[in-house]
C-alpha positions in Angstrom: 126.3 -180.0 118.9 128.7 -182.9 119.1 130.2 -183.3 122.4 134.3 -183.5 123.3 134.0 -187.4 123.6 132.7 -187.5 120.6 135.6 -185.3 118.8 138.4 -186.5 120.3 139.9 -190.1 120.8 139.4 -191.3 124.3 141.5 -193.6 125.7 142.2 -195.3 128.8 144.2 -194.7 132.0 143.2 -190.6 131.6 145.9 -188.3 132.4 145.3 -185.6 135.7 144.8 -181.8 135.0 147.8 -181.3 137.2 150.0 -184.5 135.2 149.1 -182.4 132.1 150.0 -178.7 133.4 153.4 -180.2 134.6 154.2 -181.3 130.9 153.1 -178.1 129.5 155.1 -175.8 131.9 158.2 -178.2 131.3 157.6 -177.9 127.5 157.6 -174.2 127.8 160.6 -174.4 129.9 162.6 -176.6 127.7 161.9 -175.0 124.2 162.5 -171.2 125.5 164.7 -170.6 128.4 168.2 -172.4 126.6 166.3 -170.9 122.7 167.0 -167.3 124.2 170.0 -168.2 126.0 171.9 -169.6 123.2 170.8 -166.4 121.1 172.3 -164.5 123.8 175.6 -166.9 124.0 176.9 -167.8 120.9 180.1 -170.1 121.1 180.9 -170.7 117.5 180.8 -168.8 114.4 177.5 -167.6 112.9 176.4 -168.6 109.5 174.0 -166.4 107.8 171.0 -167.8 106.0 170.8 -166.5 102.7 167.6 -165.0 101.5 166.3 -167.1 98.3 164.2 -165.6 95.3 161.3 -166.9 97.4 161.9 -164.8 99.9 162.5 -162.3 98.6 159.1 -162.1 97.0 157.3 -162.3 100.0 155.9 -159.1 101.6 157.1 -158.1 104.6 153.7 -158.4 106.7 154.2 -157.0 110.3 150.5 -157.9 111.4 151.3 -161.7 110.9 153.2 -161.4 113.9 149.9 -162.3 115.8 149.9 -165.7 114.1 153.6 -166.2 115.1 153.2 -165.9 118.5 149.6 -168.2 118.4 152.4 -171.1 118.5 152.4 -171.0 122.3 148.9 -171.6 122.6 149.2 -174.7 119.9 151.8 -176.1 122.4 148.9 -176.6 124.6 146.4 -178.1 122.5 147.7 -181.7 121.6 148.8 -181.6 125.5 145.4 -181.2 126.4 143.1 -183.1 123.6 144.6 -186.8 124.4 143.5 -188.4 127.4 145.4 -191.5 128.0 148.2 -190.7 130.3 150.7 -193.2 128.5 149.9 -191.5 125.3 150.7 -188.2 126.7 154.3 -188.8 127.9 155.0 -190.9 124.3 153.6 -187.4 122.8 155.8 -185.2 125.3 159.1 -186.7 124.7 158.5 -185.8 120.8 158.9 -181.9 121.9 161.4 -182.5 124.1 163.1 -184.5 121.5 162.5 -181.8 119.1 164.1 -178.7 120.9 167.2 -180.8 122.5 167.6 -181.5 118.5 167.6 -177.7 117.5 169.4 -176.3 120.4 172.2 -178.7 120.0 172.3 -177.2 116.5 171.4 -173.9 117.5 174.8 -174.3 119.6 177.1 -176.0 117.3 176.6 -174.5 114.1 174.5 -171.2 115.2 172.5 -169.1 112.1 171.2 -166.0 111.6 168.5 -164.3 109.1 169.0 -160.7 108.0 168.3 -158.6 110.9 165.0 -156.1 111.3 164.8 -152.9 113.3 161.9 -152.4 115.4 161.7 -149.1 115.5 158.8 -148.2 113.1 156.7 -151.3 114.1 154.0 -151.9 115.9 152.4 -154.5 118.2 153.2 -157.5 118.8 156.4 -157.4 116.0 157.7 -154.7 118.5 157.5 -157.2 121.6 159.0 -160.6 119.4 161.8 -158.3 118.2 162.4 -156.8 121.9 162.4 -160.8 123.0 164.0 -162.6 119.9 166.9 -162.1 117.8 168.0 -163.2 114.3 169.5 -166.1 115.4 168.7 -169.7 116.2 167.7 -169.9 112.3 167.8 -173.0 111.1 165.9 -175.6 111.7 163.1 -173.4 112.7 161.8 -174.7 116.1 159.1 -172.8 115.3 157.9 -174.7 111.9 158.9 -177.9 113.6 156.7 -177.3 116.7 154.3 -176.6 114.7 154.2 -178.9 112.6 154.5 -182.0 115.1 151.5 -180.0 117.4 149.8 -180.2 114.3 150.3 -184.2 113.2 149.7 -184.7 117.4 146.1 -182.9 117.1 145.2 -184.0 114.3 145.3 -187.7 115.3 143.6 -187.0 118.0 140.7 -184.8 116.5 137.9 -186.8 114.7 136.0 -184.1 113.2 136.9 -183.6 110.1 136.0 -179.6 110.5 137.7 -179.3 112.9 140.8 -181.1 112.1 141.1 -179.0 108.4 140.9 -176.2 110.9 144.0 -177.6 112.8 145.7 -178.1 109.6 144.7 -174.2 108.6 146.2 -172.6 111.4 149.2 -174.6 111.2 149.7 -173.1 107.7 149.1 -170.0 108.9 152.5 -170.3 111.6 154.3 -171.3 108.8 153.4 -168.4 106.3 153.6 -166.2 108.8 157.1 -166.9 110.2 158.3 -165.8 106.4 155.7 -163.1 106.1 156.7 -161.4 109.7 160.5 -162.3 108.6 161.9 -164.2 111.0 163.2 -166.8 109.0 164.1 -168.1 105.2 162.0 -170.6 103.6 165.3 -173.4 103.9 164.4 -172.8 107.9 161.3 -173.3 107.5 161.4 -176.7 105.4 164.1 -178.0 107.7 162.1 -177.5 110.7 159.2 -179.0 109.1 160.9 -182.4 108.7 162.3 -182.3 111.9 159.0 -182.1 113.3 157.4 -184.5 111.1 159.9 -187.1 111.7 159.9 -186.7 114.8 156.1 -187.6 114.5 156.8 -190.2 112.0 159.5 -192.1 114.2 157.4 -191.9 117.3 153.8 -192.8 116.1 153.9 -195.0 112.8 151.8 -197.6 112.5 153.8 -201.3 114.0 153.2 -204.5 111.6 151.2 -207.3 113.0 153.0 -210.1 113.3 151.8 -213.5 114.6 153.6 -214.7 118.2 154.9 -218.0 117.0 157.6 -218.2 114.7 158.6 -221.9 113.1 161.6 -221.4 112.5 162.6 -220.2 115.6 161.3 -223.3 117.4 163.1 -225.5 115.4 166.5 -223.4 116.8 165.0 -224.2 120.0 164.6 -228.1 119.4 167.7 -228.4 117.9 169.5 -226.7 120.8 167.2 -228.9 123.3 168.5 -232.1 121.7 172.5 -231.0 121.4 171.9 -229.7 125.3 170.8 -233.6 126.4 173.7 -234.9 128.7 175.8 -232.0 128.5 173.8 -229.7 130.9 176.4 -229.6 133.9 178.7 -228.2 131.4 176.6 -225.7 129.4 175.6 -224.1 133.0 178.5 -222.3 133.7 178.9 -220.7 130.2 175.5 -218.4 130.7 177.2 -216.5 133.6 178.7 -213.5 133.0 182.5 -213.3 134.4 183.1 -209.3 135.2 187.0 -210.0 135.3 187.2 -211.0 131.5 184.8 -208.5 130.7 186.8 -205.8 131.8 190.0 -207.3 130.8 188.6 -206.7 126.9 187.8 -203.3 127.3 190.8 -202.0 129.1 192.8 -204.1 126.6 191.1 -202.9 123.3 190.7 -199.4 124.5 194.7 -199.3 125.4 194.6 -200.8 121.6 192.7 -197.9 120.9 195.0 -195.1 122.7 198.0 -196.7 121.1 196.5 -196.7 117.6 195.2 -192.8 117.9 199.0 -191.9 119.0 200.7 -193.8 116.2 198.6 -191.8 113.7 199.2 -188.5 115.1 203.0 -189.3 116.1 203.4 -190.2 112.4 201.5 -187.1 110.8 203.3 -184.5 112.8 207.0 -186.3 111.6 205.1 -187.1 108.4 206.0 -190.8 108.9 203.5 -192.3 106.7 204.3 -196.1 108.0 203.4 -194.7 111.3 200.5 -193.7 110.4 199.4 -196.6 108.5 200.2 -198.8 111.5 198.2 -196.6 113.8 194.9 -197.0 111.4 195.5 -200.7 111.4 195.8 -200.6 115.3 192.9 -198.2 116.2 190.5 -200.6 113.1 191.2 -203.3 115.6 190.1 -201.6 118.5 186.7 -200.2 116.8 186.2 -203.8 115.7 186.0 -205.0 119.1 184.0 -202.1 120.1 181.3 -203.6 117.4 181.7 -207.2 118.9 181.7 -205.7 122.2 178.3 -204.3 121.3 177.0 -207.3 119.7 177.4 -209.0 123.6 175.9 -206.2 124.7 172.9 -206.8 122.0 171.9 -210.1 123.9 172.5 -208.5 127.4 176.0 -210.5 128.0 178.3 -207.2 127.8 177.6 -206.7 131.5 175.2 -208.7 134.2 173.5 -205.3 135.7 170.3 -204.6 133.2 171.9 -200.7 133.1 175.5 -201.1 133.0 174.6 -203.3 130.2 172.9 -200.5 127.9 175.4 -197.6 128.9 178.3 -199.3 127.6 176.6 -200.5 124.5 175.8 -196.8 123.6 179.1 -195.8 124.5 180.3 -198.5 122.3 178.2 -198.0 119.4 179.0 -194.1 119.8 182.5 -195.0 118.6 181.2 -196.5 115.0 177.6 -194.1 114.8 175.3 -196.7 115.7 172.4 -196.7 117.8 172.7 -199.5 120.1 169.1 -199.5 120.8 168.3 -199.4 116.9 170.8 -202.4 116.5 169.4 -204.8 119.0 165.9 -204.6 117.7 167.2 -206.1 113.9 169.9 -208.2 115.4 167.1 -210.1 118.0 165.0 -210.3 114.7 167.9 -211.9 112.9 168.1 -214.6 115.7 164.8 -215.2 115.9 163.5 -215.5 112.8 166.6 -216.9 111.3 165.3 -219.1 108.4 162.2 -217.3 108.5 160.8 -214.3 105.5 161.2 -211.9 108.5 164.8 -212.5 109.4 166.2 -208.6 107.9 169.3 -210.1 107.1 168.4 -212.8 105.0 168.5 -211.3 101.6 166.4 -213.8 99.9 163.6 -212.3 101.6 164.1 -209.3 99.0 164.7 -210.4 95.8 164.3 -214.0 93.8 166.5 -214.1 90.7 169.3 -215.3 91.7 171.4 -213.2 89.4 170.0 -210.3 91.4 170.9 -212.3 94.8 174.4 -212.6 93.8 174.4 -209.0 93.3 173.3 -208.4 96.8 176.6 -210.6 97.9 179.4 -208.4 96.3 176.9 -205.0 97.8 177.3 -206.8 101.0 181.0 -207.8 100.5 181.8 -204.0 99.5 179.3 -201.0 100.6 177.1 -203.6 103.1 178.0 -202.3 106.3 177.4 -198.0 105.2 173.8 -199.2 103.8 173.5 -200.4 107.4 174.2 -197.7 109.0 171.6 -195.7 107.1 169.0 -198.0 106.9 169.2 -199.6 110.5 167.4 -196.7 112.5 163.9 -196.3 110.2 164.1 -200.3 110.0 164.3 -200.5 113.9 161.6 -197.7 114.0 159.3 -199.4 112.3 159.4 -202.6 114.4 160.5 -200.9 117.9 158.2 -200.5 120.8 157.1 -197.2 122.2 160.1 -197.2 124.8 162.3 -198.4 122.2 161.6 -195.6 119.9 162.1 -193.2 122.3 165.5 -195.0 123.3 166.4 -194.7 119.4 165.8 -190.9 119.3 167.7 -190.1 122.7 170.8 -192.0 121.4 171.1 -190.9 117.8 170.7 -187.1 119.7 173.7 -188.0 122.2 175.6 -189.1 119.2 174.5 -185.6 117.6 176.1 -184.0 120.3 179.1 -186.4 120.9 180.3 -185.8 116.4 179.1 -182.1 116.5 181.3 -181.6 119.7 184.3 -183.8 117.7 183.9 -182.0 114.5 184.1 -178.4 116.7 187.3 -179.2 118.5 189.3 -181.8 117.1 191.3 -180.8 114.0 190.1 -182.6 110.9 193.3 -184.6 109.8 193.5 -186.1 113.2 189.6 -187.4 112.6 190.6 -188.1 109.7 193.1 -190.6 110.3 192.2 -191.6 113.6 188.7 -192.5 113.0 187.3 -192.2 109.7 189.6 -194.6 107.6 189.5 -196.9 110.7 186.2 -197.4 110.6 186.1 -197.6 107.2 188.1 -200.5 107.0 186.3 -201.7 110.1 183.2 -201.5 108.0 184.9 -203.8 105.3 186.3 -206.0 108.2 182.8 -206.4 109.4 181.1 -207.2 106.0 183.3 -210.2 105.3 182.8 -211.4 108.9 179.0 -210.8 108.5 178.7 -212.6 104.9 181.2 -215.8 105.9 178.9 -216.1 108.8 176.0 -216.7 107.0 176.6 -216.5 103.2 176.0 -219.4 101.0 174.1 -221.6 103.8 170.4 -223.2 104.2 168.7 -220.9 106.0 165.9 -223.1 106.5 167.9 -225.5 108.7 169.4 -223.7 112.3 172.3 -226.3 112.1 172.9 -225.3 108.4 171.9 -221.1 108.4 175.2 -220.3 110.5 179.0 -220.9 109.6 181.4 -221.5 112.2 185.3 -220.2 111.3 188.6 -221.8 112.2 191.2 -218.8 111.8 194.4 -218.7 113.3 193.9 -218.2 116.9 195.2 -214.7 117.0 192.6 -213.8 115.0 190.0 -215.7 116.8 191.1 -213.4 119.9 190.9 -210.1 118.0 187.1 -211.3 116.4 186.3 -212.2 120.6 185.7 -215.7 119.4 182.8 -214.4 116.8 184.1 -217.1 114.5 182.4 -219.8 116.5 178.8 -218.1 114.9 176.8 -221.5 115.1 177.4 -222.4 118.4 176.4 -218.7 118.9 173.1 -218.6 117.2 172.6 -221.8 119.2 173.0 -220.3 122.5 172.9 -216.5 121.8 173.0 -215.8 125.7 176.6 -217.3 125.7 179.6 -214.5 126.1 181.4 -214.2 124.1 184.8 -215.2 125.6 182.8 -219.0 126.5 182.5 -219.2 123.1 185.5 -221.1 122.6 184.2 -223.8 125.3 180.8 -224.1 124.0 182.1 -225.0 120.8 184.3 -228.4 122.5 181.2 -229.2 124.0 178.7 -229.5 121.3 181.0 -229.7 117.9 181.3 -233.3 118.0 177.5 -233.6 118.3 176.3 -231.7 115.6 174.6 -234.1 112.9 176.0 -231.4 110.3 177.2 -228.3 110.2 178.8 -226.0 107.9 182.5 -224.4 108.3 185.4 -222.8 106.7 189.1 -223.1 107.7 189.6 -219.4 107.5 187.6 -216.0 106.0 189.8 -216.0 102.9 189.3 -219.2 102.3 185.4 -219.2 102.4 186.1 -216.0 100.2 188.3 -218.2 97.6 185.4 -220.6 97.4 182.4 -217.9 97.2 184.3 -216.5 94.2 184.9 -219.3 92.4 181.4 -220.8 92.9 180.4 -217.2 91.7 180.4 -217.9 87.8 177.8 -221.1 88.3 176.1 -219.0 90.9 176.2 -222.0 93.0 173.9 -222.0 95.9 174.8 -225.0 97.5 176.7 -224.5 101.3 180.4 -224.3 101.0 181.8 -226.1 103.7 179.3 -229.0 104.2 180.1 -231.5 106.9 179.2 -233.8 109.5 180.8 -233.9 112.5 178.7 -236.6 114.8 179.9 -238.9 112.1 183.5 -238.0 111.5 184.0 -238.3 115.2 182.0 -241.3 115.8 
């Protein structure tokens, strides 16, 4: 007979007995005591799931309710089959990932299955009915417990008997949820792909990718070589200055209040130009929130390690981003800037160049909403365990923050106090994000960035983003040095390319447009032209 070591995956660093029996009791705890309290204490009203022609074909099978309950002792088998204690917290936040998931939803939009009386029914239906309730319907926790136990053991199972006996009884808690009737096939296929994403996000496979990166050490020669002389200077720009920093956010989130109070002064008097000042006026706020962020992306938002990722979430929170998720394709964009890994190059996806073009006016009009949906399973793929688990914790908080918003704030005042600001944010933010780099050579780090001279009040709104070369230069520059950085090295930049504003870079991409012109718009020298 082959022995456990030889069935299961054995690892190193082995978990204790006791580390193990912790997790399971505070799996157990976690998944049932707020599931039967939020049966018990519903706060909004209940939907009820309707019964498709599925189910209503399948029998009602009361003696199924023994493989329902065999659940709980499933729980217990991935936690007890893997042996590396790394391996087994990475596994353990997936459940506790899972039920926070469903019993936010179980609390902001409850649901309930028809209703079945236990009075002619015998052991164990009798006991689950006594216990459980129609509610807490969809997703079913149960299917996606389940389901993630079963992806969990069957990794770490090696007989192939034994794992298609795994993947048996894991059917069987699925069938029999519908057969014993406690809940609609829609439950049960929600719950399955909450559970199998949840696998999915936390275990896929990472691409190898080789340490050294050309491109990125030419950036680092090239900012070597612009340094020499000047390092007195550039030394005082990497420090972060606390005063300025919280000088922007008290002064964009007042921008903020002001905004939100136009827009709701000016719908309750029906004052339309109110209301379209407020949306301009909040947009400007959220855009600083996203540039606030983007400091925060290369640990400049705040000097304290912590203070530095709160206010990022809190940030992104305001525009449905995971900061987390962010930072991992924006550090990719810097570092492999000129390189077929940089994600935002979009050469690196298509050739033609009549398809390339295409990819500009996406960009330049539904760019930044493909972001939004594509940046977390990008970031998931590359992400390390810790940053995976960061990514599901703060898409969760900003489950709860938009369920909680959609619950008690009246739609017209999200409406017009969020949703068409951040759409035009999200316009605001493609043109920025296409001047910056559109039309450049992304093979040269003095050539793959544009730098932008707007009018100044606009260069304070952007937090000095328009100076993007000098930033990809010196990403670990704040952004209110920015200005400063760019006196210093301008002048000794062999080349560089610019634009005197974003329309005007705009005027020039369209007219280059019809020739599908690749070659830099805004092409100079400025060693020379000083010299």
């Amino acid at each position: 007979m082959a022995t456990a070591a030889a069935l299961i995956h054995d690892r190193e660093a082995p978990a204790s007995w006791s580390r193990r029996t912790w997790y399971l009791v505070t799996i157990g705890l976690l998944v049932s005591l707020p599931y039967f309290w939020l049966e018990r204490h519903v706060a909004f009203p209940v939907t009820q799931v309707s019964a498709s022609a599925i189910d209503r074909a399948i029998p009602f099978v009361p003696c199924t309710a023994w493989l329902y309950i065999s659940l709980y002792l499933q729980l217990a088998l991935p936690v007890f089959l893997v042996k590396d204690a790394t391996r087994l917290r990475h596994m353990v936040f997936g459940f506790g990932w899972i039920a926070v998931v469903s019993h936010l939803t179980f609390f902001f939009w409850p649901t309930a299955v028809a209703a079945f009386s236990a009075s002619s029914f015998a052991m164990p239906m009798r006991l689950i009915l006594a216990a459980d309730t129609s509610g807490n319907a969809l997703p079913s926790l149960h299917a996606s417990l389940a389901v993630y136990c079963g992806l969990c053991s069957a990794k770490l199972i090696i007989n192939k008997w034994l794992r298609s006996g795994m993947w048996i009884w894991t059917f069987l808690i699925l069938a029999s949820t519908l057969l014993a009737k406690r809940h609609e096939l829609v439950d049960i296929l929600a719950g399955s792909a909450l559970g199998a994403f949840a696998y999915w996000a936390l275990s896929r496979q990472r691409p190898h990718e080789p340490a050294y990166c050309k491109a990125w050490q030419t950036t680092i020669n090239a900012r070597k070589s612009l340094s020499q002389g000047i390092e007195t200077e550039l030394a005082p720009l990497f420090l972060t200055n606390g005063r300025k920093r919280v000088f922007e956010l008290a002064y964009f989130f007042s921008v903020a209040i002001v905004g939100v109070w136009l827009s709701l002064y000016g719908w309750a008097g029906s004052r339309w130009f109110l209301i379209a000042s407020g949306i301009l006026v909040t947009a400007l706020a959220l855009n600083a929130f996203v540039l606030l962020m983007h400091d925060g992306m290369h640990s400049t938002l705040f000097k304290n390690r912590q203070w530095n990722w709160l206010g990022s979430v809190l940030l992104g929170s305001t525009f449905l981003m995971s900061f987390t998720a962010y930072r991992i394709l924006h550090t990719r964009h810097h570092k492999f800037l000129g390189d077929p890994r940089d994600p935002d190059d979009y050469q690196n996806y298509v050739r033609p160049r009549l398809l390339l073009w295409f990819l500009h006016f996406v960009r330049l009009t539904v760019g930044s909403l493909l972001y939004l949906a594509l940046i977390p399973f990008l970031a998931l793929k590359y992400g390390s365990d810790a940053e995976r688990r960061r990514i599901l914790g703060e898409y969760a908080f900003l489950f709860a923050v938009y369920s909680a918003l959609l619950r008690f704030v009246p739609g017209h005042i999200l409406f017009f106090a969020w949703f068409v600001p951040l759409l035009i944010v999200g316009s605001l933010t493609a043109v920025r994000g296409f001047t910056q780099h559109g039309i450049t050579d992304a093979a040269d780090p003095l050539l793959a960035s544009r730098t932008v001279f707007p009018n100044p009040v606009v260069g304070f709104f952007l937090l000095h983003e328009n100076y993007h070369l000098e930033h990809h230069l010196f990403p670990e520059v704040p952004s209110y040095y920015l200005p400063r950085l760019h006196q210093l090295i301008w002048r000794r930049l062999p080349r560089a390319v610019s634009s005197r504003g974003y329309l005007s870079f705009l005027s020039k991409f369209l007219r280059a447009t019809p020739r599908m012109d690749e070659t830099p718009i805004g092409l100079e020298h400025p060693a020379k032209r000083s010299a």
